[in-house]
C-alpha positions as CSV (number, residue, x, y, z in Angstrom):
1,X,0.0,0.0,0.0
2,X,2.5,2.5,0.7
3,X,4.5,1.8,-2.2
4,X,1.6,2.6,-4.5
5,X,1.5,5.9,-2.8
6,X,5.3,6.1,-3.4
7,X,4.7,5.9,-6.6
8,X,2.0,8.2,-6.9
9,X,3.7,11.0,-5.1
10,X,6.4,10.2,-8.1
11,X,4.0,10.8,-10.3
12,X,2.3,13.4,-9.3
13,X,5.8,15.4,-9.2
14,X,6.7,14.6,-12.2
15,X,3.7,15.9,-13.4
16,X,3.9,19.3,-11.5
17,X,7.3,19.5,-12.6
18,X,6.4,19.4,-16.4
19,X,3.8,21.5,-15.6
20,X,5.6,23.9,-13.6
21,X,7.9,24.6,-16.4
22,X,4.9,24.7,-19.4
23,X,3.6,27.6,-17.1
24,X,6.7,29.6,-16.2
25,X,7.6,29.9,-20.6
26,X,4.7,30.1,-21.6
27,X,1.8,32.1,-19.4
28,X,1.3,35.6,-19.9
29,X,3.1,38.7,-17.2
30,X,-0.2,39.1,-15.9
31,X,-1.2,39.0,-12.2
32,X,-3.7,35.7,-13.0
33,X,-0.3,34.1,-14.5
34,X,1.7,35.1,-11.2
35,X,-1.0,33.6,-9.0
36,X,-0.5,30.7,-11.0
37,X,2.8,30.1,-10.8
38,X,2.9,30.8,-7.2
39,X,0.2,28.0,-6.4
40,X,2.4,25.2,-8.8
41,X,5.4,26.1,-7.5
42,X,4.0,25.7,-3.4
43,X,2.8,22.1,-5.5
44,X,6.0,21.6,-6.3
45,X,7.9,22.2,-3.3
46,X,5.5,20.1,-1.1
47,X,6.3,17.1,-3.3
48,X,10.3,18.2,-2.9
49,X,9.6,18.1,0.4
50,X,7.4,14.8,1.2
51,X,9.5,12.8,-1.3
52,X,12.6,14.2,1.4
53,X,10.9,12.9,3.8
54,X,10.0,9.6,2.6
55,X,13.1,8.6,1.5
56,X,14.9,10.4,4.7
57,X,12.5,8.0,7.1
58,X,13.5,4.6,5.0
59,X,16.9,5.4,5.5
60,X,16.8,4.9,9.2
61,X,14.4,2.4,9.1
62,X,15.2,-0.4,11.4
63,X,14.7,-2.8,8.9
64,X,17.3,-3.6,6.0
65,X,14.8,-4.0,2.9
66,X,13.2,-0.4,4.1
67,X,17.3,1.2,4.5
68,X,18.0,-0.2,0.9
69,X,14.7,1.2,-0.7
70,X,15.1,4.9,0.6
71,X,18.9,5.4,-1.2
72,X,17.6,3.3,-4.3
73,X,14.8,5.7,-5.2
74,X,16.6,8.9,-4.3
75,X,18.8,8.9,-7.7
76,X,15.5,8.4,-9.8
77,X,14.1,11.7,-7.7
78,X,17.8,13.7,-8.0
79,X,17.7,13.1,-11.8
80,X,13.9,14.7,-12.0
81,X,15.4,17.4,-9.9
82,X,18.3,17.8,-12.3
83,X,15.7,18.3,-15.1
84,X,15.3,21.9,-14.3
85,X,17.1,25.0,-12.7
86,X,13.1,25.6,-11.0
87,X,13.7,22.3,-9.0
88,X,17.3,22.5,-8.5
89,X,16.3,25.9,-6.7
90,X,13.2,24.4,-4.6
91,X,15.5,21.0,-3.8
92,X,18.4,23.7,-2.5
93,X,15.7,25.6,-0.3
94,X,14.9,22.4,1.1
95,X,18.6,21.6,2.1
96,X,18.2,24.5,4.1
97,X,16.2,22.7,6.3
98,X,18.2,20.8,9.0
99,X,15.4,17.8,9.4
100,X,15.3,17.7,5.6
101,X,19.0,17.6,4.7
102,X,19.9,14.3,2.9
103,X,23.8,14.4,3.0
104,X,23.9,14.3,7.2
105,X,21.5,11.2,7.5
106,X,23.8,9.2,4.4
107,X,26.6,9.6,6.8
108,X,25.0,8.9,10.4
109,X,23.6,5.5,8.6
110,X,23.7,4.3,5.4
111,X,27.7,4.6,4.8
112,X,28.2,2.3,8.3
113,X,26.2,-0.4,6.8
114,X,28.1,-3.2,5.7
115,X,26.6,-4.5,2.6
116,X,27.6,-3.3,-0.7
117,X,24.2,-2.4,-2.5
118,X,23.5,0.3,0.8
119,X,26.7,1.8,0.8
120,X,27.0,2.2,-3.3
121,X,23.6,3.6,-3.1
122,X,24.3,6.1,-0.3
123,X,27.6,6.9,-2.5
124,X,25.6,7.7,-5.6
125,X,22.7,10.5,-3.7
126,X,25.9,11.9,-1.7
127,X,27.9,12.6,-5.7
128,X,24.0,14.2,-6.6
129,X,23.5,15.9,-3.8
130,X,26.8,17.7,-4.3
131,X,26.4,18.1,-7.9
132,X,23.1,19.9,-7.2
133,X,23.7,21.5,-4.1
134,X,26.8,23.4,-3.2
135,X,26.1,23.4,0.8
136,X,25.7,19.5,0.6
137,X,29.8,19.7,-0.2
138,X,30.4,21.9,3.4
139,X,27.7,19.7,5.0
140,X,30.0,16.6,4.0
141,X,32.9,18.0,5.2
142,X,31.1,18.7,8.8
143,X,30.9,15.1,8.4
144,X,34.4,14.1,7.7
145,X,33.4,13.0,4.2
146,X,36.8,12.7,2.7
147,X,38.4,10.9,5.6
148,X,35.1,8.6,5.3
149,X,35.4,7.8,1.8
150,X,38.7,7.2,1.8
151,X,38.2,4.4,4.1
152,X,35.5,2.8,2.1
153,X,37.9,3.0,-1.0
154,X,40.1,0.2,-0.3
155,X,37.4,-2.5,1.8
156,X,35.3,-2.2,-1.5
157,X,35.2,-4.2,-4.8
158,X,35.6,-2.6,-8.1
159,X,31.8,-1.4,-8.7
160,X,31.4,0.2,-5.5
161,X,35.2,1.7,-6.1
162,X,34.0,3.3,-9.2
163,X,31.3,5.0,-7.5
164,X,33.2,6.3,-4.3
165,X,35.5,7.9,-6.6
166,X,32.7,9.3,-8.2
167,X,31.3,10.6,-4.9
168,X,35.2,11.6,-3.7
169,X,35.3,14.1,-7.3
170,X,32.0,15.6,-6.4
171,X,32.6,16.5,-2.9
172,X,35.9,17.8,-3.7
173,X,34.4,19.5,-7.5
174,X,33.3,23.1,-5.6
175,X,34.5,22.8,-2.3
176,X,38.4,24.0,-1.3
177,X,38.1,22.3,2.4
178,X,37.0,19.5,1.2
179,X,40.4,19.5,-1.3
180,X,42.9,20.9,1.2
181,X,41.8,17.7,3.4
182,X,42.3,15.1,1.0
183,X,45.6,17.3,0.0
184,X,46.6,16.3,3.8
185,X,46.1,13.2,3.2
186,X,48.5,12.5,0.9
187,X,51.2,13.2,2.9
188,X,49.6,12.3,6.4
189,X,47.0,9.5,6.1
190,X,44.9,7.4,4.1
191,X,48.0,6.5,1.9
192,X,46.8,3.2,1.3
193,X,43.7,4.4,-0.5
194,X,45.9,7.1,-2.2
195,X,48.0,4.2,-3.8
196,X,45.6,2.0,-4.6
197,X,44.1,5.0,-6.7
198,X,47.4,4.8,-8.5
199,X,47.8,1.4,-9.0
200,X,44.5,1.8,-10.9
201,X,45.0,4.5,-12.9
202,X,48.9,2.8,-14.4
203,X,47.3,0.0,-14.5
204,X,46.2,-0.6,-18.6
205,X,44.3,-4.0,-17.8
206,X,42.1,-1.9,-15.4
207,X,38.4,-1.0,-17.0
208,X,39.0,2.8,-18.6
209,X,36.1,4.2,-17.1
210,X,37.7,3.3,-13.4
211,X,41.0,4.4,-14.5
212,X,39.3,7.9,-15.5
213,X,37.3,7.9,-12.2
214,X,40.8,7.5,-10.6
215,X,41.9,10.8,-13.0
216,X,39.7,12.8,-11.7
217,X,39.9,12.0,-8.5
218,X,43.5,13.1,-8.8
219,X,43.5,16.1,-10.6
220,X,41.1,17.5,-7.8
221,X,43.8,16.3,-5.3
222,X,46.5,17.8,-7.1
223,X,44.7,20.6,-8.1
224,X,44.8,22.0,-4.8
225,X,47.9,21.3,-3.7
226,X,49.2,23.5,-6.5
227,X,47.0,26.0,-5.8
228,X,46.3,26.8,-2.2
229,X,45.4,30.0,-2.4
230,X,42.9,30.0,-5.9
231,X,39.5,28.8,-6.0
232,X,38.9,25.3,-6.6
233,X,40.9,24.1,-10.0
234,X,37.3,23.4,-11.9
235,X,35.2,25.9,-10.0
236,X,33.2,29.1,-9.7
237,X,33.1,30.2,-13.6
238,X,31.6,27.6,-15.0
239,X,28.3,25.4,-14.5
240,X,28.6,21.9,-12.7
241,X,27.9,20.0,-16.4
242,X,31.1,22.0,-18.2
243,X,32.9,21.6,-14.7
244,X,32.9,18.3,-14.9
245,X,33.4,18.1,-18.5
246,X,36.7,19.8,-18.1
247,X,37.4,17.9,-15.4
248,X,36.9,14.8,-17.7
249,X,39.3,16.3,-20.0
250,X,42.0,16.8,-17.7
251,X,42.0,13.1,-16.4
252,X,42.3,11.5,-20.0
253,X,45.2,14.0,-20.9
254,X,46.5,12.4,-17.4
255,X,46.0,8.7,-18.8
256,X,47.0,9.6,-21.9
257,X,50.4,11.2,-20.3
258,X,50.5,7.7,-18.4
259,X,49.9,5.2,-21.5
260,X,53.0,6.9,-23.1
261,X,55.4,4.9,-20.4
């Protein structure tokens, strides 16, 4: 029963959502059209809102099948999010929220559970959340993100690798605390994790798409430690898609430097 309401509420913001945006291009400056887009965008904010909720209560569910369900729908709700900048905005007014702030609950439960599928879930809504959200990235490092990920990095087979280094760029992408701490730790901890981000990368046998995870990974790292005192290496001037697309850029140029040896 309460999954077919899950899946209604989906629905039905989905439906705002395209509805939200019909009206916003397309009604007429006039005070009616204001009114309107007013009521759908309260609409459209209570679904934010509720589907936060939801998925925030499943996560510290006492029961595993319930802990697994609330990361596994929250990347199908991040991607309708990312759909629009109208829902990116009304998803970062939520973050403001303490009792509806995703990245703080990820770390309190899902990434100290021990099996895979949790923890790769959790991984994935932390790298969206950050993408999205700038704050998530400070709200991570309140949580020790880096020193947390780089723990996972190592205890993990290759899938959930992939997609900790994936979570490791986007906490790192806009956030120069979040780079000057995984800057410490290659000279002061977590070397293991540091290596075996190394290994990968020189490693040609290794599945490309890792390798480049690995890339980016270290050109944030390095980024900052040859910069200190600049903004982040990919940040501030350009939008999170062509931040990430440079970013992309630079790690290949890295492999491609690597593949030459």
């Amino acid at each position: 029963m309460r999954e077919d309401s899950e899946d209604e509420r989906s629905r039905a913001f989905a439906v705002c959502r395209r509805y939200f945006l019909n009206v916003n291009v397309n009604s007429p400056a006039t005070a009616v059209g204001d009114l309107v887009n007013s009521l759908i965008t309260q609409r459209v904010y209570r679904e934010v809102t509720l589907a936060l909720r939801s998925g925030l209560r499943d996560v510290c569910a006492e029961f595993s099948f319930l802990r697994v369900r609330g990361p596994s729908l929250a990347p199908q709700f991040l991607r309708s999010v990312a759909e629009s900048d109208s829902t990116i905005n009304l998803f970062s007014q939520a973050q403001s929220i303490p009792e509806l702030q995703v990245v703080p609950v990820l770390f309190q439960h899902s990434l100290k559970e021990a099996e895979d599928e949790i923890v790769s879930l959790a991984l994935r809504v932390l790298e969206g959340c950050c993408l999205l959200h700038r704050d998530s990235a400070v709200l991570a490092h309140q949580h020790k993100a880096i020193q947390v990920l780089m723990n996972i990095l190592p205890t993990r087979g290759v899938v959930e690798q992939g997609v900790c280094l994936d979570a490791l760029t986007a906490i790192m992408l806009d956030s120069s605390a979040n780079q000057m701490v995984c800057s410490a730790s290659l000279t002061l901890s977590a070397l293991n994790s540091i290596e075996e981000v190394a290994e990968l990368i020189r490693d040609k046998q290794v599945d490309e798409n890792l390798r480049l995870k690995g890339g980016e990974f270290c050109c944030c790292s390095v980024g900052h430690v040859n910069g200190r005192d600049r903004p982040p290496q990919f940040g501030s001037t350009l939008d999170p898609e062509q931040r990430l697309t440079a970013l992309h850029i630079q790690a290949r140029r890295v492999l491609e430097s690597l593949d030459l040896y």
